[in-house]
C-alpha positions as CSV (number, residue, x, y, z in Angstrom):
1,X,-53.2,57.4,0.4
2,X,-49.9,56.5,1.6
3,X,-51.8,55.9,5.1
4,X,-53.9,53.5,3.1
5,X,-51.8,51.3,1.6
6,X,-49.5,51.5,5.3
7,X,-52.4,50.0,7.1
8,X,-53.2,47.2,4.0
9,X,-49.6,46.1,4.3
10,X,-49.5,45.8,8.0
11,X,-53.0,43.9,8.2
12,X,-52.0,41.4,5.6
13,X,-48.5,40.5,7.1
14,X,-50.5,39.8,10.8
15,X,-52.4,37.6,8.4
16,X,-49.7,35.6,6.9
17,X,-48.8,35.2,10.3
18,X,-51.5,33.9,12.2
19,X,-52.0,31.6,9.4
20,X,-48.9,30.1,9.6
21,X,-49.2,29.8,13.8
22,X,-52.5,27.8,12.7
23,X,-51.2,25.4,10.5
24,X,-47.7,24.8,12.7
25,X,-50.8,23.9,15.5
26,X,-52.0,21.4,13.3
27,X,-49.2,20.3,12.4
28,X,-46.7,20.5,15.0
29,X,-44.7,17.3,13.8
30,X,-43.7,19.7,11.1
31,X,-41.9,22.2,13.4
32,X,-39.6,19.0,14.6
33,X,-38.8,17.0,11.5
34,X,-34.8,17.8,12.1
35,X,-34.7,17.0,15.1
36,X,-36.2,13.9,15.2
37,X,-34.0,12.7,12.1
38,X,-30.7,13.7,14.5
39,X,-32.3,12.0,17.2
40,X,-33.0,9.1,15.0
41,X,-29.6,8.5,13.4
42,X,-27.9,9.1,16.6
43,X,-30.1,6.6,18.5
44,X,-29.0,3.9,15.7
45,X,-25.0,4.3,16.8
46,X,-24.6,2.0,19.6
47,X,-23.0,3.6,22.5
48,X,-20.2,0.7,23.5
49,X,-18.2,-1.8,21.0
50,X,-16.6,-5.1,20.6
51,X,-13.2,-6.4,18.8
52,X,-11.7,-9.5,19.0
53,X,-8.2,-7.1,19.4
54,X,-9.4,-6.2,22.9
55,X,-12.0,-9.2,23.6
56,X,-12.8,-8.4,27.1
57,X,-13.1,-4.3,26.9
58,X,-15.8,-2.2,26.1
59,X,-14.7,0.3,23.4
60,X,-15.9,3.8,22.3
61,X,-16.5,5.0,18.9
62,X,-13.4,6.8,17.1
63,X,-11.4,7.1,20.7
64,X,-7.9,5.9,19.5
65,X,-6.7,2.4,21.0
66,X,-2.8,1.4,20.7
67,X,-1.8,-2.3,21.2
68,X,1.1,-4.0,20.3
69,X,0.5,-7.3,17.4
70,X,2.2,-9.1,14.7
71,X,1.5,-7.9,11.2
72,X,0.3,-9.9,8.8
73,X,-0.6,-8.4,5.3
74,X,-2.0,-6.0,3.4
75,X,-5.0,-6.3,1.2
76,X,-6.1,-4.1,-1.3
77,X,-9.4,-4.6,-3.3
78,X,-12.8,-2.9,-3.0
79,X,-13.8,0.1,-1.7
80,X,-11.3,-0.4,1.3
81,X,-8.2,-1.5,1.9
82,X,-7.2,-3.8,5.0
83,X,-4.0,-4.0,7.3
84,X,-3.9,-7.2,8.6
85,X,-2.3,-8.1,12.5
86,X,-2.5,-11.1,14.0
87,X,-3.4,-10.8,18.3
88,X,-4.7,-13.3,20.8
89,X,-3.8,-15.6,17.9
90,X,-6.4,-14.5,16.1
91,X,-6.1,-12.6,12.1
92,X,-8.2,-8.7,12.4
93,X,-8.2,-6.8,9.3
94,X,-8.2,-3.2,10.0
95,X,-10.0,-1.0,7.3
96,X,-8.2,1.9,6.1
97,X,-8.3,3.9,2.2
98,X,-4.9,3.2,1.8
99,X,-4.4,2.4,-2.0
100,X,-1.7,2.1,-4.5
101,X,1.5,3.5,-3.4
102,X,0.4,4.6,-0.1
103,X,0.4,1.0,0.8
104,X,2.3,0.0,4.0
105,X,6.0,-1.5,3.7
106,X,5.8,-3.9,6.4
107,X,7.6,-6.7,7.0
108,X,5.3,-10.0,7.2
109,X,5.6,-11.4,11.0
110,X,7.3,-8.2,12.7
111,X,6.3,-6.8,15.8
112,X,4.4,-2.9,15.6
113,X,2.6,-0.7,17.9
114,X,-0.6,-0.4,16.0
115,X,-3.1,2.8,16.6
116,X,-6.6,2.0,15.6
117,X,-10.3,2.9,15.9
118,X,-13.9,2.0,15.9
119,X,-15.5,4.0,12.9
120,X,-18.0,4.1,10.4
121,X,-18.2,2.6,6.8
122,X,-20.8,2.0,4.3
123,X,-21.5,-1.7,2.7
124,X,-21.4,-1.5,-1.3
125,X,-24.3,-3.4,-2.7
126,X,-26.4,-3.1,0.5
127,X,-28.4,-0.2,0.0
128,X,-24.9,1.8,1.6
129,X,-25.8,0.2,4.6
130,X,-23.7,2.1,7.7
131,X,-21.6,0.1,10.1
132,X,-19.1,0.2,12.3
133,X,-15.4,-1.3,12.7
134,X,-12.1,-1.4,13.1
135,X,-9.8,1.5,11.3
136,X,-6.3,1.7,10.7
137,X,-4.5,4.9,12.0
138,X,-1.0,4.5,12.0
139,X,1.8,1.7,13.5
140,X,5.5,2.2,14.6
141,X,7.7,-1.0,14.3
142,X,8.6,-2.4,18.3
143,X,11.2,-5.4,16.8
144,X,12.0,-7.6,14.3
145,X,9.7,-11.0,13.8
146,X,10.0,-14.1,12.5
147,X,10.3,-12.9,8.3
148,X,12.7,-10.6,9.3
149,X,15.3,-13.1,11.5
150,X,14.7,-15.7,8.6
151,X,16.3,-13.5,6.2
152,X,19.0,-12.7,8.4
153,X,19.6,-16.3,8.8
154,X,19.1,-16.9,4.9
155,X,20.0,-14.5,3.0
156,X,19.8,-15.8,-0.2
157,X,16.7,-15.6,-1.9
158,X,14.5,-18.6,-2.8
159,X,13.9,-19.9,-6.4
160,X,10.3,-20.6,-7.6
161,X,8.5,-22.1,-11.0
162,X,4.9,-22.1,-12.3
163,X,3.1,-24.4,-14.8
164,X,3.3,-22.1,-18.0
165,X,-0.1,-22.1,-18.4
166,X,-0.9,-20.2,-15.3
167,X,-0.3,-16.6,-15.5
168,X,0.3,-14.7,-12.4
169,X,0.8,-11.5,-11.5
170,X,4.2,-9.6,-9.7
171,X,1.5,-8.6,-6.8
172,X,0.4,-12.3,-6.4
173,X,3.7,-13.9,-6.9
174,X,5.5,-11.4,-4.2
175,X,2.5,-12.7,-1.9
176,X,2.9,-16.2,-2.4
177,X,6.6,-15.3,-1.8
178,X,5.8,-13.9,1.7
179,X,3.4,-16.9,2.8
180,X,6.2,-19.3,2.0
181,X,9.0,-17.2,4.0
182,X,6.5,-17.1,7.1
183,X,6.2,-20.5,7.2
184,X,9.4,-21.4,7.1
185,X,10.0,-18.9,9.4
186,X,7.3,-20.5,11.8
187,X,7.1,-24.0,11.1
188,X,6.9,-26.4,13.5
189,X,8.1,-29.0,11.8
190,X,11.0,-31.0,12.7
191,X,12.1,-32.1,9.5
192,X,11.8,-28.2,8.6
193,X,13.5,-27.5,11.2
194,X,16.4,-29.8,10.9
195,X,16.9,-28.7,7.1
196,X,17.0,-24.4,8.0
197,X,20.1,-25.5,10.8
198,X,22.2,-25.3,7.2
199,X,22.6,-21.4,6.5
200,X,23.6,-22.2,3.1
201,X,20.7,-24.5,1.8
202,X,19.1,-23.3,-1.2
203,X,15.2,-23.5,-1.1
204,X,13.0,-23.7,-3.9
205,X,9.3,-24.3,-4.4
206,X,6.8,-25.2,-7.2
207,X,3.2,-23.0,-7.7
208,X,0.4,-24.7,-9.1
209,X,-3.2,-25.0,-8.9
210,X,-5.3,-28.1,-7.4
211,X,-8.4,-29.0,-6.0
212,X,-9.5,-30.7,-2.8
213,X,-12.1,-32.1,-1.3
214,X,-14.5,-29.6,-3.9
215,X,-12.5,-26.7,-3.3
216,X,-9.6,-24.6,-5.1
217,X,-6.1,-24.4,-3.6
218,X,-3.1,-22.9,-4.8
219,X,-0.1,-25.5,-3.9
220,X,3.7,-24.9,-3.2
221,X,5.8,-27.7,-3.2
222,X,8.7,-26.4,-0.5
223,X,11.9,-28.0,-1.2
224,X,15.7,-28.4,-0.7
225,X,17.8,-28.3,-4.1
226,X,21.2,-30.1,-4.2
227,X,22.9,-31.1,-6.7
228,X,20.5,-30.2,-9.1
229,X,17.8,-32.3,-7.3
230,X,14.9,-31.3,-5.0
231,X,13.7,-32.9,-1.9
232,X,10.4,-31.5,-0.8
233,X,9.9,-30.5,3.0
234,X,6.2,-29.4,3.0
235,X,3.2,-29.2,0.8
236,X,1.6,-25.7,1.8
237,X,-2.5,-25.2,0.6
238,X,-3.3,-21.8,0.3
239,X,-7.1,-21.5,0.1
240,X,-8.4,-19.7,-3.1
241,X,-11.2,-18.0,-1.6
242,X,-10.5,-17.4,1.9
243,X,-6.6,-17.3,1.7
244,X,-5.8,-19.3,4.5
245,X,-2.5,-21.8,4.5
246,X,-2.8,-25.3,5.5
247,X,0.3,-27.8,5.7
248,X,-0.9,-31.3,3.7
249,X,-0.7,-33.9,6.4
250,X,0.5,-36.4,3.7
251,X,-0.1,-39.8,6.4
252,X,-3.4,-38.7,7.4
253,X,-4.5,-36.8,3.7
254,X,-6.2,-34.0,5.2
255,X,-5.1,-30.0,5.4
256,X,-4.1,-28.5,9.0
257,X,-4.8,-24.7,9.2
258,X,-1.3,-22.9,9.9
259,X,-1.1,-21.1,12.9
């Protein structure tokens, strides 16, 4: 009896066998369904890069890249943060998960050795669509920029006021603080120029909202104060959407990008 049911079990599992061998023959699509989905997703990473950091170079993906630039912000908002360097004269945001206090204390307009990659990341909103850019790593300060020699020079820190019906945040006031230090730092301008020769000036500037042409600017009204009066040396736009700073061109009424 034993025998019996031996034989039974042996003959059904040569069955199940040669049924499945059947059906991965009509099917043989089936047997590859893994392996076609690595192929396919690795088919869809492009094998060189581009980056306005290294304009002329082909780069790889995540091989680590170290080149020297200015720094230039950080920005925090969304599902990624960005460092922001400024090389070839030319702004790069470099995408990184740092948040909150892990945020870089850098000094607008100094001099780093940054190390960055070409990596993934996933657009919100866009079905998680999968691309690929630049990532932050890490940076080591190389010398002191432009910010930093300013303060040196000027010491004393500058005085600012705000129409009372604006409210603005410590984050957003400590930003329009830097843009105003790095462009007196970097300005061009003779009459600028002329005024910063006294170490002992006392600068001031005026926040407030305007628009221009059909768009939204914040404005800061740089000054001199003496004697309890101001004289203003530049009218600085900051674009509200884009962020960019213009100087007003007051004879000729139009903006001029900062660079």
């Amino acid at each position: 009896m034993k025998l019996f049911y031996s034989l039974a079990l042996i003959t059904l599992l040569i069955s199940c066998k040669e049924n499945k061998e059947i059906a991965a023959k009509a099917n043989p699509a089936s047997q590859k369904t893994n392996s076609n989905s690595d192929d396919a997703i690795s088919q869809s990473i492009p094998k060189e890069f581009e980056s306005e950091i290294r304009p002329n170079e082909k780069l790889k993906l995540q091989q680590v890249y170290t080149d020297v630039a200015e720094y230039m912000g950080f920005n925090e908002g969304g599902d990624y943060s960005y460092v922001e360097i400024k090389k070839n004269n030319k702004i790069i945001s470099l995408t990184s998960n740092l948040m909150g206090d892990e945020r870089p204390d850098y000094t607008m307009g100094d001099i780093y050795e940054f190390k960055w990659n070409i990596d993934s990341v996933f657009i919100a909103g866009d079905g998680e669509r999968r691309d690929f850019t630049e990532w932050f790593i890490s940076a080591k300060k190389v010398k002191d920029g432009s910010v930093s020699l300013f303060r040196k020079k000027h010491p004393k820190p500058m005085k600012y006021n705000w129409s009372g019906e604006n409210a603005y945040s410590t984050e957003f006031k400590d930003y329009l603080y830097t843009q105003v230090e790095y462009y007196l730092a970097n300005s061009k301008s003779e009459l600028v120029k002329a005024d910063l020769e006294d170490p002992n000036i006392n600068l001031v500037y005026s926040i407030e909202e305007r628009a221009f042409k059909g768009r939204s600017y914040i404005v800061l009204g740089v000054a001199k104060e003496f004697e309890n009066r101001t004289s203003i040396m530049q009218w600085l736009y900051i674009d509200n959407e884009t962020r960019i700073l213009y100087e007003y061109d007051l004879p000729n009424e139009k903006l001029v990008e900062f660079k």
